[in-house]
C-alpha positions, 0 to 999 in steps of 0.5 A: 890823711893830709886832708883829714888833719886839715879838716879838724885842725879847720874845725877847731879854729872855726869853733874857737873863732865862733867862741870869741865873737859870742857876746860878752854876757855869755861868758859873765859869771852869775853871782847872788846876793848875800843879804837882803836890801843889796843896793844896785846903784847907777854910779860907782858910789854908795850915795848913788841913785838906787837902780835896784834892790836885790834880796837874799839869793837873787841872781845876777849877771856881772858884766866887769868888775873894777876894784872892789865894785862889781858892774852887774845887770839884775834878773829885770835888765837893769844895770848898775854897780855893787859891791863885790863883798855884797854877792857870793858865787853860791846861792845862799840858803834864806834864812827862817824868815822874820819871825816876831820882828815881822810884825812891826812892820819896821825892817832893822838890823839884828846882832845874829849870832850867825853875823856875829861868828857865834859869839852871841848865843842867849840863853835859852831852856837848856843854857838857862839851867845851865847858868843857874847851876854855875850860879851866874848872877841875874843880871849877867843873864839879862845883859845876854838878852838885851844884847840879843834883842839889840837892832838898828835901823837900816838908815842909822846902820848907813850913817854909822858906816858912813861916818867911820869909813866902814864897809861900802864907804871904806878906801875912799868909794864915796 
């Protein structure tokens, strides 16, 4: 009997032992990206070189994490830093694509009413029966699709968050 318990007690301190010398990467959690055009950069620092782009649901691995940055290694083996808040535990659904946008050629920024909490709707076939039945005037209708169809590029977005301090420049990680 003494020599069994000896031998699972051995057992588990082998195992446990074996657990603690595999490779650090092995217990690195996956996490993906929330957006397209996620920079990896090689210093901690949005103005850094660019490593890498991630697009929307691309996997990677985080090798450790410091403050609101996250040390992370792509699908490709490079590696380099993102922000935390750029990368989500579940891999997110993409969305339908660019539509009309696509065309252009030109990337930019649209105000979604995903992005913005709901707050931006438009009006569409059933909405705009409903704003002629309430009477809402002509020019409360056009400032809703003005509104919809406002977009920035992504450069101009990067200068505007640089400037107040926003996002990625915020808390002074520059």
């Amino acid at each position: 009997m003494p020599n069994r318990i000896f031998r699972v007690i051995f057992g588990v301190v082998l195992l446990t032992a074996a657990a603690w010398m595999l490779p650090a990467s092995n217990w690195a959690a996956t996490l993906y990206a929330k957006q397209d055009d996620v920079k990896v950069t090689a210093e901690k620092s949005p103005t850094s070189a660019v490593v890498a782009t991630l697009a929307l649901g691309d996997a990677v691995t985080v090798l450790a994490e410091d403050g609101r940055l996250a040390n992370v290694k792509t699908a490709t083996g490079k590696t380099g830093w993102v922000f935390k808040f750029r990368l989500a535990e579940d891999k997110p659904s993409s969305g339908g694509g660019l539509g009309l946008s696509g065309l252009t050629g030109k990337k930019t920024i649209a105000a979604r009413e995903a992005r913005a909490g709901g707050s931006i709707r438009g009006l569409k076939a059933s909405t705009e029966q409903y704003a002629k039945a309430k009477q809402i005037k002509q020019e409360h209708r056009d400032a809703v699709d003005r509104m919809e169809a406002f977009s920035i590029a992504p450069d101009e977005w990067m200068q505007f968050k640089k400037a107040g301090n926003l996002g990625e420049f915020s808390g002074g990680a520059q």
